[in-house]
C-alpha positions as CSV (number, residue, x, y, z in Angstrom):
1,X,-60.3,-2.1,5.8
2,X,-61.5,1.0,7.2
3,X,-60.5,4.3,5.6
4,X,-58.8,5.8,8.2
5,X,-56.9,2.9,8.7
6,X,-55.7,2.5,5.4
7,X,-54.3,6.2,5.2
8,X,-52.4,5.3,8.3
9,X,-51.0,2.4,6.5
10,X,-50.4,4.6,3.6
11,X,-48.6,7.3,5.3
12,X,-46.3,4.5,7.3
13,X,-45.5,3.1,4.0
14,X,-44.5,6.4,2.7
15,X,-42.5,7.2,6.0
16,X,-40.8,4.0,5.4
17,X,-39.6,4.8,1.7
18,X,-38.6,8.2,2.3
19,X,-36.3,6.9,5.3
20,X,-35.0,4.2,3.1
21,X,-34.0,6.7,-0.2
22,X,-32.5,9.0,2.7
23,X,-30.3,6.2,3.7
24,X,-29.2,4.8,-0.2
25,X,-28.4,8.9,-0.6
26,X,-26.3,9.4,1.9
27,X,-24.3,6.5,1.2
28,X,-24.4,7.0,-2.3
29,X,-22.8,10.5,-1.2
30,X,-20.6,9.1,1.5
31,X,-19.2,7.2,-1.8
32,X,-19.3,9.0,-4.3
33,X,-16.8,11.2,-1.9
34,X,-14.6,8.8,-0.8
35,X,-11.4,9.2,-3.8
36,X,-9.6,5.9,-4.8
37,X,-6.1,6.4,-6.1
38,X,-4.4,3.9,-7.8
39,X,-0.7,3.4,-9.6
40,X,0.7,0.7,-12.0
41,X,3.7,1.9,-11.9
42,X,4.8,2.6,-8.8
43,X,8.7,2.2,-7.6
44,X,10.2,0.1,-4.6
45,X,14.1,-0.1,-4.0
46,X,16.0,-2.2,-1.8
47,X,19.3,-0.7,-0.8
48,X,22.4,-2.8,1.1
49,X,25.1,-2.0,2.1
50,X,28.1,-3.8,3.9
51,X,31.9,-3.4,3.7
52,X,32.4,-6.0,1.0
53,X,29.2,-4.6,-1.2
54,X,26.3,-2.5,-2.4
55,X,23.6,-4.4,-3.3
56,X,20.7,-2.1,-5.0
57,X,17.6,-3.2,-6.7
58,X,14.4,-1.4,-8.3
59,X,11.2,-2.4,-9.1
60,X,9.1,0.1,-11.0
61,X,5.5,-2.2,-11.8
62,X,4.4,-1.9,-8.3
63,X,0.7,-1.8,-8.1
64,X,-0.9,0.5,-5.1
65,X,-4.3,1.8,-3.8
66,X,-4.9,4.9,-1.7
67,X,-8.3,5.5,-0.5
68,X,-8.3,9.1,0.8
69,X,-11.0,8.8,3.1
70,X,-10.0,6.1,4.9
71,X,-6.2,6.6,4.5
72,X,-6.3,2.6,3.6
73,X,-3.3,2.2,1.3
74,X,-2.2,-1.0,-0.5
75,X,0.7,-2.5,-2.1
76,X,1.6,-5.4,-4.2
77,X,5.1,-6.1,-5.4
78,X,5.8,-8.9,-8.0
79,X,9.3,-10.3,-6.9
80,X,10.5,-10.9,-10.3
81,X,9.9,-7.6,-11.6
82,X,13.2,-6.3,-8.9
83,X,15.9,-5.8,-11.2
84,X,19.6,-5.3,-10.3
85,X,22.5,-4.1,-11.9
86,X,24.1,-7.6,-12.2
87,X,22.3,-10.7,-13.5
88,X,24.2,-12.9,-11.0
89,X,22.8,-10.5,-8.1
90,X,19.1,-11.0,-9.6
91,X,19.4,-14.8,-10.3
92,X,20.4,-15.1,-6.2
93,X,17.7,-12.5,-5.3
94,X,14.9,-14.9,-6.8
95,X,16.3,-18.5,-5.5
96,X,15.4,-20.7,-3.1
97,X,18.0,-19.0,-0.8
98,X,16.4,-15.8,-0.8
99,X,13.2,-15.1,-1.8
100,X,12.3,-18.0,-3.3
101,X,10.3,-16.2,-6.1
102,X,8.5,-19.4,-7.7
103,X,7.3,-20.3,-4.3
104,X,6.3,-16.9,-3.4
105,X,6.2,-14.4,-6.3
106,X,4.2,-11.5,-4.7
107,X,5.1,-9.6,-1.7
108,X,2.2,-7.4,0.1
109,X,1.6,-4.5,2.7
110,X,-1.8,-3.2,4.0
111,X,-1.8,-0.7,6.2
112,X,-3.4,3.0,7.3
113,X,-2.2,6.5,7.4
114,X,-2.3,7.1,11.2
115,X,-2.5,11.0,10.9
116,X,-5.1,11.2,7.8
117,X,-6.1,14.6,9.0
118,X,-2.6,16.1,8.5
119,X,-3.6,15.7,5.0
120,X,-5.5,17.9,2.7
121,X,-5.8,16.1,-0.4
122,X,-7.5,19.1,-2.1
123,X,-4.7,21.5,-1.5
124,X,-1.3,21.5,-3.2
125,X,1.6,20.5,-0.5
126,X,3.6,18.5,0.9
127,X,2.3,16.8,4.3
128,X,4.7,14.4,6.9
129,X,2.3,11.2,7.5
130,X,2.7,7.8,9.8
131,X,1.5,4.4,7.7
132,X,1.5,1.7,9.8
133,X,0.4,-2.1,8.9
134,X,1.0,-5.4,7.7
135,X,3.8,-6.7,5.1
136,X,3.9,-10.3,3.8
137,X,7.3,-11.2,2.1
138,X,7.7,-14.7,1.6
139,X,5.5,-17.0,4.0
140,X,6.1,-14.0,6.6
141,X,3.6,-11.1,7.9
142,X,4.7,-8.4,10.4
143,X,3.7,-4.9,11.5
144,X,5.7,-2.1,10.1
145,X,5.3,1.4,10.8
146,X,7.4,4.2,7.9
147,X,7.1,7.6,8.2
148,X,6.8,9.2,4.9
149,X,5.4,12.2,3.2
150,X,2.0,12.7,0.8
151,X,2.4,15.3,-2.0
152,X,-0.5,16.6,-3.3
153,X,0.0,18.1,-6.7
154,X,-2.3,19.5,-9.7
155,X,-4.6,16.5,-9.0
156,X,-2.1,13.9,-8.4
157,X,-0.8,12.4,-5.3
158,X,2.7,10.8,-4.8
159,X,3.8,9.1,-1.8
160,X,7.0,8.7,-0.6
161,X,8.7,6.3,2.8
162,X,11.8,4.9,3.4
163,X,12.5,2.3,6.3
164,X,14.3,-0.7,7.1
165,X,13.4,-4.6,7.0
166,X,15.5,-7.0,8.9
167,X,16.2,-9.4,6.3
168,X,16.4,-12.7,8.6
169,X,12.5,-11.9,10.0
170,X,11.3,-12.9,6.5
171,X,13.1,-16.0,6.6
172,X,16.0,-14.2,3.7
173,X,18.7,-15.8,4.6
174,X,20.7,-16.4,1.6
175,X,24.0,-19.0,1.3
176,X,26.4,-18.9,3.9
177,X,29.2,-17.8,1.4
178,X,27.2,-14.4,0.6
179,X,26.7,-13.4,4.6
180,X,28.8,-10.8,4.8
181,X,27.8,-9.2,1.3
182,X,24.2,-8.9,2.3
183,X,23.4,-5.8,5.0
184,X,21.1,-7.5,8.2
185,X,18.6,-4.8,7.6
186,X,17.6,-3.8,3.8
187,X,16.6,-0.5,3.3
188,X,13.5,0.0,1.4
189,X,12.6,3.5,-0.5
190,X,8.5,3.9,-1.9
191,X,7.9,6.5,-4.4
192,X,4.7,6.1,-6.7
193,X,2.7,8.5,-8.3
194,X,-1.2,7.8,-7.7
195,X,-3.8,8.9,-10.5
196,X,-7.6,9.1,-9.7
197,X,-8.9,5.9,-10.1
């Protein structure tokens, strides 16, 4: 191979690598800021209320993700770890009536904050955001859109919604004795406290 020739393959091969470490940089940097936060421990309540009864229930073991870059944010709820002030009320919440907790122990939602740039997750405050996805209670998936709000707080984040689920959409129906005890839409209140992950 001539000499001038192999220089020019030389110098195409070094092109080559030095486009290819630009590349793994920035994404190594597009990573390395993107900011996972994660909770154990979150907390999920379901509020009803009717003439005849209150009906309220907690969960505090709910397990979320919040990517700040994305605004992705993940839930997963363990249906047996609701608890309620009444055994009877948390032995009906988990049977086949309602929501059928051996069948389907885990309730989901996957969704996005809409207004990610309202957010400055570098600066103490508290900032009004739209999440809108997908939540899967029983065999059941359906868009939801909550407004909440996302305070940002000596490195932590905690993020707070409330809204309403009509009960009979996810296929909670419940015995035709306890009807009027039971609210058509449950309200649902999200507080968790994120860490870095």
């Amino acid at each position: 191979m001539p000499v001038l020739l192999r220089i020019k393959h030389y110098q195409l091969i070094v092109t080559t690598m030095k486009k290819i470490c630009l590349i793994i940089c920035l994404l190594m940097g597009h990573y390395a800021n993107a900011q996972d936060y994660l909770t154990r421990n979150g907390n999920v309540s379901l509020f009803s209320h009717t003439s005849v009864e209150d009906i309220k229930g907690s969960n505090n073991e709910v397990v979320s993700l919040l990517n700040t870059t994305t605004g992705s944010i993940e839930f997963k709820i363990a249906i047996k770890s609701f608890h309620f002030p009444k055994q009877a009320m948390e032995d009906h919440f988990n049977n086949s009536d309602y929501m059928n907790s051996e069948q389907y122990p885990k309730a989901s939602f996957s969704g996005k904050i809409t207004n990610l740039s309202a957010v400055n997750f570098t600066k103490d405050g508290a900032y009004d955001v739209t999440v809108e996805g997908n939540l899967t209670i029983k065999d059941v998936t359906k868009p939801v859109a909550a407004k909440g709000v996302i305070t940002v707080s000596n490195g932590k984040v905690i993020a707070q919604a409330n809204f309403s689920v009509k009960r009979l959409d996810f296929h909670i129906v419940g015995e035709s004795f306890m009807q009027k005890k039971i609210a058509d839409e449950i309200q649902v209140t999200v507080n968790c406290q994120y860490d870095k992950r």
